[in-house]
MIKOL-630024 format. One line per 8 residues: number of its first residue (from 1); their letters; for each residue z, x, y of N, C-alpha, C. Coordinates in Angstrom, 3 decimals. Example, Ala and Ser with C-alpha at 12.3 -4.5 7.8 and 13.67 -1.06 7.14 Angstrom:
1) AS) 7.800/13.190/-5.690/7.800/12.300/-4.500/7.800/13.200/-3.300 | 7.080/12.850/-2.250/7.140/13.670/-1.060/7.870/12.900/0.030 .
//
This chain:
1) XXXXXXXX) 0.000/0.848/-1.169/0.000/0.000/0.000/0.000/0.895/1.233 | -0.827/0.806/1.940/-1.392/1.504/3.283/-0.040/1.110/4.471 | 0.018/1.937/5.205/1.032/1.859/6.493/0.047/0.891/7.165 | 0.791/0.255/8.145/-0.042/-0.923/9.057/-0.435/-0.052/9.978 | -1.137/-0.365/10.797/-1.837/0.292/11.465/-0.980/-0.554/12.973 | -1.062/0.444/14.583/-0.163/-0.121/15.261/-0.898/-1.242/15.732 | -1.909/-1.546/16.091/-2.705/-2.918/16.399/-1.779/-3.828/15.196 | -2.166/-3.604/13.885/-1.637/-4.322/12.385/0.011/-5.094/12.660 .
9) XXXXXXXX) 1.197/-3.772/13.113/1.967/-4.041/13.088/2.123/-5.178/14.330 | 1.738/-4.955/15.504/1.993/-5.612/16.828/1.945/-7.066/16.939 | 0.146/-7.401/16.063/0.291/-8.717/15.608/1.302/-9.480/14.970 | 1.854/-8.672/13.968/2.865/-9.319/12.636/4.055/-9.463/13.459 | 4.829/-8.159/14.287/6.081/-8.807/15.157/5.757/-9.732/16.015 | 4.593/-10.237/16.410/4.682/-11.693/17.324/4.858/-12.356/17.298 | 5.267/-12.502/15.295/5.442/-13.893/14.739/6.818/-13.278/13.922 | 7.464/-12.237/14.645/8.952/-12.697/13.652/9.762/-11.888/14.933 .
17) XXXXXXXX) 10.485/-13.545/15.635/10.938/-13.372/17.091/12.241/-12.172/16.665 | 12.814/-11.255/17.202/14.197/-10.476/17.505/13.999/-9.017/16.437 | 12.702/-9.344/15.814/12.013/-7.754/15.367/12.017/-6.686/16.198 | 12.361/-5.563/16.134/10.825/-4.757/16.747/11.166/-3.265/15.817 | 10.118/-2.355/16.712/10.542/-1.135/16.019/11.464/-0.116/16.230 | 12.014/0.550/15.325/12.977/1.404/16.255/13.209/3.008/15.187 | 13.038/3.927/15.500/13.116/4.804/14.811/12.205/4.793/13.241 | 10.989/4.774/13.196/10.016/3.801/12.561/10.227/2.579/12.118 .
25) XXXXXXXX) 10.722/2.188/11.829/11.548/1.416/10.622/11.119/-0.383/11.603 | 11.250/-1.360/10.964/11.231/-2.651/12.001/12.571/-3.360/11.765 | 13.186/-3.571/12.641/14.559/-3.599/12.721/15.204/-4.838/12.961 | 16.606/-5.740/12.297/16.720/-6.790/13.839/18.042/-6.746/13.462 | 19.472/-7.412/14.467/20.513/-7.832/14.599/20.627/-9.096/14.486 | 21.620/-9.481/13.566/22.059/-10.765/13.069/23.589/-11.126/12.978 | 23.558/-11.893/14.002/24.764/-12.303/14.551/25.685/-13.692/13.576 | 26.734/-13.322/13.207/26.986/-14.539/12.372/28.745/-14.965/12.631 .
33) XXXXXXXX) 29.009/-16.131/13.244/30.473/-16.416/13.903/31.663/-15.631/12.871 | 32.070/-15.171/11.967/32.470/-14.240/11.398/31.791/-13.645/10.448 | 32.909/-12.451/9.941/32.966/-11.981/8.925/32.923/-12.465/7.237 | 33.491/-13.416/7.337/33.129/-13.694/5.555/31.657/-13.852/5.767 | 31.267/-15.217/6.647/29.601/-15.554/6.744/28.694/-14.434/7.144 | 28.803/-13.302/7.914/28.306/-12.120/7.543/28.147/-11.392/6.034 | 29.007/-11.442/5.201/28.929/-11.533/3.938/27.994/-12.259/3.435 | 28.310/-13.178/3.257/27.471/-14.735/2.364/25.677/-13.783/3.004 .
41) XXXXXXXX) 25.538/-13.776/4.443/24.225/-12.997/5.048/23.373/-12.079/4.125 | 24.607/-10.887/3.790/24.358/-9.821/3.352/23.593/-9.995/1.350 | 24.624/-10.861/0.933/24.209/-11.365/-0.313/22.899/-12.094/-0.414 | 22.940/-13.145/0.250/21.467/-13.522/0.218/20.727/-12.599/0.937 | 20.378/-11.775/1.371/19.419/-10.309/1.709/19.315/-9.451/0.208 | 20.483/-9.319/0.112/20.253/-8.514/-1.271/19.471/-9.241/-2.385 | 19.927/-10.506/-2.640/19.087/-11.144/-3.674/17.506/-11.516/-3.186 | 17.379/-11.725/-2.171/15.775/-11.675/-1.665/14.888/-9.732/-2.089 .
49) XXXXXXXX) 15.939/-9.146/-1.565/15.334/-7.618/-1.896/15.171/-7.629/-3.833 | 15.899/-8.018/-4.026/15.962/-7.749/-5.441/14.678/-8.279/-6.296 | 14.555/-9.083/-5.388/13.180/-10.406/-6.351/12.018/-9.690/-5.733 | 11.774/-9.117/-4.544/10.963/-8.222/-3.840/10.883/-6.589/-4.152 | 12.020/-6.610/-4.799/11.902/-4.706/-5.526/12.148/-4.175/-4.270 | 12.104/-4.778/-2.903/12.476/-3.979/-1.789/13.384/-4.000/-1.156 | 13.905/-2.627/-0.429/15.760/-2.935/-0.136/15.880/-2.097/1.116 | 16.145/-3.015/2.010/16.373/-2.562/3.152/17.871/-1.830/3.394 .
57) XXXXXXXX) 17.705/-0.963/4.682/18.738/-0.735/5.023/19.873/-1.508/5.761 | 21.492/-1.447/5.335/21.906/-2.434/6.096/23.136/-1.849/6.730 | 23.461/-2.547/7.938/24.483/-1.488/8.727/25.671/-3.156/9.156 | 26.738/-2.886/8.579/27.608/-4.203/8.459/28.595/-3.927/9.386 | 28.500/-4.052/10.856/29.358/-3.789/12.156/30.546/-5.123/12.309 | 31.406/-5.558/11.195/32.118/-6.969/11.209/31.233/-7.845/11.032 | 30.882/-8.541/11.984/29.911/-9.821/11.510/28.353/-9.608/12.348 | 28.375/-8.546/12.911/26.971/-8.114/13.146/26.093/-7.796/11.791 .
65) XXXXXXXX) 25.178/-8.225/11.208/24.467/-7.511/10.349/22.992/-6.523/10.840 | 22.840/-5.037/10.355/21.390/-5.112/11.117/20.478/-4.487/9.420 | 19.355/-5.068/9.896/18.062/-4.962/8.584/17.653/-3.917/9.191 | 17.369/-2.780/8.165/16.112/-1.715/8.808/15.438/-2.005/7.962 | 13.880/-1.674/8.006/12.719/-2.006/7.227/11.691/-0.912/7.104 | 11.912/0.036/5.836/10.461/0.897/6.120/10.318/1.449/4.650 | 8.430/1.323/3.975/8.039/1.772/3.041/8.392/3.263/2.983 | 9.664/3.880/2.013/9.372/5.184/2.422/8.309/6.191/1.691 .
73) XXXXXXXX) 8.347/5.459/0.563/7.186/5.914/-0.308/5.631/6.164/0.259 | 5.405/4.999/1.258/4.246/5.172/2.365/4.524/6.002/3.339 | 5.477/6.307/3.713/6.178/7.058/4.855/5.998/6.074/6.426 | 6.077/5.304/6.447/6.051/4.002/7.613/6.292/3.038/6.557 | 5.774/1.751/8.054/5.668/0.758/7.521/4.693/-0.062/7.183 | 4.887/-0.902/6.429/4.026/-1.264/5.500/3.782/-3.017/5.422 | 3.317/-3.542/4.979/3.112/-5.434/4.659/4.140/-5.621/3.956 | 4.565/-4.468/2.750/6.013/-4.808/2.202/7.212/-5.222/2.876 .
81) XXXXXXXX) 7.116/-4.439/3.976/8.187/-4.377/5.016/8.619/-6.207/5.509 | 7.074/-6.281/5.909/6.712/-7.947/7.218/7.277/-8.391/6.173 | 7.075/-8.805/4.688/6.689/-9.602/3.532/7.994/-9.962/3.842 | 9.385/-8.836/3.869/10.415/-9.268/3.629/11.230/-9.344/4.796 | 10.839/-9.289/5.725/11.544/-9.762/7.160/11.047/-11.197/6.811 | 10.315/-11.793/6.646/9.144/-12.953/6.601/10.102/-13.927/5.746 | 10.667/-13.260/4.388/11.625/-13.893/3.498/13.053/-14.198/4.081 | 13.312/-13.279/4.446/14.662/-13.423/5.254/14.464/-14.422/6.369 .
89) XXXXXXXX) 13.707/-14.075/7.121/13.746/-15.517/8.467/13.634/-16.512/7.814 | 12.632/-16.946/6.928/12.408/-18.043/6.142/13.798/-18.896/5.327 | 14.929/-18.189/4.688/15.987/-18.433/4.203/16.701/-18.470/5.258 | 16.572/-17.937/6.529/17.548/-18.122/7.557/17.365/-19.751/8.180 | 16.240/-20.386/8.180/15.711/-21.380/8.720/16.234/-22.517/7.534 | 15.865/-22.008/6.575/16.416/-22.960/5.244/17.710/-23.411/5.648 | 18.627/-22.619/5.747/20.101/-22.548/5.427/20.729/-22.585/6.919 | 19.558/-23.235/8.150/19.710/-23.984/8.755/20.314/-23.215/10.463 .
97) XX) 20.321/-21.526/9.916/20.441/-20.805/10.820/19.747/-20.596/11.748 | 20.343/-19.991/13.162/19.273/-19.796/14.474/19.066/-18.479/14.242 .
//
């Protein structure tokens, strides 16, 4: 799987609002009224990575959660990456989150 190209990537964050890039990687902060529900966050991320074979990085600041996202095997990023920001917003919307 090919790195996106930056035209590639620019399109794809237009459509996944509180993305962007940051130290390659596509990144976001996820705010959740505590700590346990920061948890519950973190679990459903992991089980989405798991069904995706892909596993982001995660940085658990109390109830801040943040996703990093990058193929390292491609050395950037990749459609793998979007695929699973894409999953995560999608379960965030499910489960009724902003």
């Amino acid at each position: 799987m090919a790195k996106l190209t930056e035209a590639e990537l620019a399109k794809e964050l237009a459509t996944l609002p509180g993305w962007s890039v940051k130290e390659g990687m596509i990144r976001k902060t996820f705010a959740h009224p505590s700590f346990p529900e920061a948890v519950v966050f973190v679990n459903a991320v992991a089980h989405l990575a798991e069904i995706a074979n892909h596993h982001p990085d995660v940085d658990i600041r109390y109830s801040n959660i943040t996703l990093s996202l990058v193929t390292h095997d491609q050395g950037g990023i990749t459609a793998k990456d979007v695929a699973l920001a894409r999953s995560v917003e999608e379960a965030r919307r499910k489960a009724g989150a902003a």
